[in-house]
Structure formats: C-alpha cells, structure tokens
C-alpha positions, 0 to 999 in steps of 0.5 A: 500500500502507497500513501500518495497525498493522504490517499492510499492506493494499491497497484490494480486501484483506480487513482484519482487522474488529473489533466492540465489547461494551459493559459497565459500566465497573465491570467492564472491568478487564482489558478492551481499550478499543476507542476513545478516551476523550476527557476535558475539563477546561474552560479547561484540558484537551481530549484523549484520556485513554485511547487505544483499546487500552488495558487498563482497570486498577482505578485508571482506574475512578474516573477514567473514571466522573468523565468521565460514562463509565458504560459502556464499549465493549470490543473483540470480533472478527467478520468484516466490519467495520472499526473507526473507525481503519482506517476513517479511515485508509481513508478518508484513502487513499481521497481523497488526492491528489498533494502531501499528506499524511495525520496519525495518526488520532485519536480516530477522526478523520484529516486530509490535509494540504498538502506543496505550495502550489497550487490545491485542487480538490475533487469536490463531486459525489463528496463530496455522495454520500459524505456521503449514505451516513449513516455517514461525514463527510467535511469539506473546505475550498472548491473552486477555493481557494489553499492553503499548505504545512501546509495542513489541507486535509479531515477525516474519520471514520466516525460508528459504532465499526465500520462494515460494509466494504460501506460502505466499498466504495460509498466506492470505487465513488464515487470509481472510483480518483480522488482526493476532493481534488487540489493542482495547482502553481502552473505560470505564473510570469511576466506581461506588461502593457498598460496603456490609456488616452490619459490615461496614454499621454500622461502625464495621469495616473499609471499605478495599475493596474500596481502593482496587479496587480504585487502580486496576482502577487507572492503567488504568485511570478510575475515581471512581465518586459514591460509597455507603455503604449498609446493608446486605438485598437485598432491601438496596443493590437494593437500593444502585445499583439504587442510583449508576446507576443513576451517569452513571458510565460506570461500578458499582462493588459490593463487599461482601456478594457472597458467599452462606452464608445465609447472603450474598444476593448480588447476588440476588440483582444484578440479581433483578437489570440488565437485564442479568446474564453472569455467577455467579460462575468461573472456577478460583481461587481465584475468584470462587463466581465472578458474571457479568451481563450487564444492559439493556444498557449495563452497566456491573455490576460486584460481587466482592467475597472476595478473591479481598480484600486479593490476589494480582492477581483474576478472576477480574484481568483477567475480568477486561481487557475486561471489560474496553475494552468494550468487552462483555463477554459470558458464554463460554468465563468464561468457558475457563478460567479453563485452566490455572484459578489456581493462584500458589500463589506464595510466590511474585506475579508477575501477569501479567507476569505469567501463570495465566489466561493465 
C-alpha cells in the first residue's frame, strides 16, 4: 500500500487522474499550478520556485514571466490519467526492491535509494522495454555493481504532465510483480588461502599475493581465518585445499601456478578437489587463466592467475561481487563478460567507476 497525498492506493486501484489547461500566465491568478516551476539563477540558484499546487497570486506574475514562463499549465480533472507525481511515485513502487528506499518526488522526478550495502542487480531486459514505451525514463546505475548505504541507486519520471494509466499498466505487465532493481547482502564473510609456488614454499621469495587479496576482502568485511603455503605438485596443493576446507571458510582462493606452464598444476588440483568446474579460462583481461568451481556444498573455490598480484582492477574484481553475494555463477554468465572484459589500463585506475566489466 502507497500513501500518495493522504490517499492510499494499491497497484490494480483506480487513482484519482488529473489533466492540465494551459493559459497565459497573465491570467492564472487564482489558478492551481499543476507542476513545478523550476527557476535558475546561474552560479547561484537551481530549484523549484513554485511547487505544483500552488495558487498563482498577482505578485508571482512578474516573477514567473522573468523565468521565460509565458504560459502556464493549470490543473483540470478527467478520468484516466495520472499526473507526473503519482506517476513517479508509481513508478518508484513499481521497481523497488528489498533494502531501499524511495525520496519525495520532485519536480516530477523520484529516486530509490540504498538502506543496505550489497550487490545491485538490475533487469536490463525489463528496463530496455520500459524505456521503449516513449513516455517514461527510467535511469539506473550498472548491473552486477557494489553499492553503499545512501546509495542513489535509479531515477525516474514520466516525460508528459499526465500520462494515460494504460501506460502505466504495460509498466506492470513488464515487470509481472518483480522488482526493476534488487540489493542482495553481502552473505560470505570469511576466506581461506593457498598460496603456490616452490619459490615461496621454500622461502625464495616473499609471499605478495596474500596481502593482496587480504585487502580486496577487507572492503567488504570478510575475515581471512586459514591460509597455507604449498609446493608446486598437485598432491601438496590437494593437500593444502583439504587442510583449508576443513576451517569452513565460506570461500578458499588459490593463487599461482594457472597458467599452462608445465609447472603450474593448480588447476588440476582444484578440479581433483570440488565437485564442479564453472569455467577455467575468461573472456577478460587481465584475468584470462581465472578458474571457479563450487564444492559439493557449495563452497566456491576460486584460481587466482597472476595478473591479481600486479593490476589494480581483474576478472576477480568483477567475480568477486557475486561471489560474496552468494550468487552462483554459470558458464554463460563468464561468457558475457567479453563485452566490455578489456581493462584500458589506464595510466590511474579508477575501477569501479569505469567501463570495465561493465
């Protein structure tokens, strides 16, 4: 149930409707605006000026020609229509999901906002055919996106004053009773570590990958509780996954030894060890020699290429949201991440906030 103006509807009710009479603006005094009537001031001022609803007095004449308002649309009742701010608000009701908000219309837009820090997921499909119909626009941020509390997370309103409640309804139709846009919470919170190489296990070099991944984990709340050093062999690797498995770590990483290198048999080890391979190889780069697979328990178990240890932004940052989401991920899902899988490296990262994996 909506309260819109005192009055409450649901989404099959019949909603008190408005159309609009346009006169000059010399002669609206005593006349109700049926919009509102944004002014700019540049370096200064950009807002609502006068709010719809309110009665024109002969004071507000000279300031509404100084806006360039020549003429005004004034309200006059029919049956079958619905104003742009019950539209809007309609709209909102429409597409929200669980774990947000929506803000007051104004000027006859209206926004959904976070309570919750997730993933974003959008229905693209639904949100292509809505924007088809001509009359609404409905702008969100990407699919498959992290987002904060207080989030701004989609914008809409409807293009005409009034808008015919059929629209609205192929609206409905669209979405058949499902939210436009949903948050899923975070819901992995812990981790587990292989690290493989016979440089590192017998102490030729630093470990550089654990603090690495420990960071990108960190942004999110996940606590690394187990972690373990292995040779290059697949029984040692085989035998560090099952040592970490037993932890109950919500996920397990392994990093190094993923390329085709003859040394590196990783991937053969986490292959012997879960119970299904998503893919070993992805449409994105760097991240190319990524691996997933989900124990039997559903545990995912990921291998992680090298890239991870020297670019800001890889196919991990892009998988490890719906990981984390406890989202499972499919073969198709990697498949379409070629659209848009090239990094540009760019001389500063400014991941997320850029084209790739989007």
């Amino acid at each position: 149930m909506v309260i819109y103006q005192g009055i409450p509807y649901k989404k099959n009710m019949c909603i008190k409707k408005s159309t609009f009479k346009l006169i000059k603006t010399q002669d609206a005094i005593g006349h109700i605006l049926a919009h509102d009537m944004t002014q700019i001031i540049p370096g200064e001022f950009k807002g609502a000026r006068f709010c719809k609803g309110h009665m024109v007095t002969e004071e507000d004449i000279p300031v509404l020609l100084s806006m360039g308002k020549e003429n005004l649309y004034i309200w006059e009742d029919i049956k079958g229509t619905l104003c742009e701010d019950q539209a809007a608000q309609y709209l909102a009701t429409l597409c929200q999901g669980s774990y947000m908000h929506s803000t007051p219309v104004k000027e006859g837009k209206i926004e959904l906002i976070a309570d919750q820090e997730g993933l974003l997921t959008v229905d693209v499909t639904s949100l292509n055919a809505i924007n088809s119909l001509g009359e609404i626009l409905i702008a969100t941020r990407y699919t498959n996106t992290a987002v904060k509390t207080k989030d701004v997370l989609l914008g809409a309103r409807v293009i005409p004053l009034n808008i015919a409640e059929g629209t609205m309804k192929k609206v409905e139709e669209i979405l058949k009773g499902k939210p436009l846009i949903t948050i899923t919470p975070w819901e992995l919170k812990t981790a587990a570590i292989v690290v493989t190489g016979n440089e590192v296990a017998q102490g030729r070099i630093k470990d550089a990958f654990t603090p690495i991944i420990t960071n990108k984990l960190d942004k999110y709340g996940i606590k690394v509780i187990a972690h373990q050093v292995s040779t290059d062999d697949i029984p040692s690797i085989q035998n560090a996954i099952v040592k970490l498995k037993e932890a109950s770590p919500d996920m397990i990483f392994c990093t190094g030894g993923m390329s085709v290198d003859p040394d590196d048999q990783t991937p053969i080890a986490i292959e012997n060890c879960c119970q299904k391979v998503v893919t070993y190889g992805t449409p994105v780069l760097p991240g190319s020699m990524f691996m997933l697979g989900y124990f039997e328990d559903g545990v995912p178990i990921m291998g992680l290429p090298g890239c991870v240890m020297y670019h800001e932004a890889t196919i991990l940052d892009i998988v490890l949201l719906r990981v984390i989401a406890g989202i499972p991920l499919s073969r198709e899902d990697f498949v379409t991440m070629g659209h848009g899988g090239l990094c540009l490296k760019c001389e500063r990262c400014h991941f997320p906030n850029c084209v790739f994996g989007k």
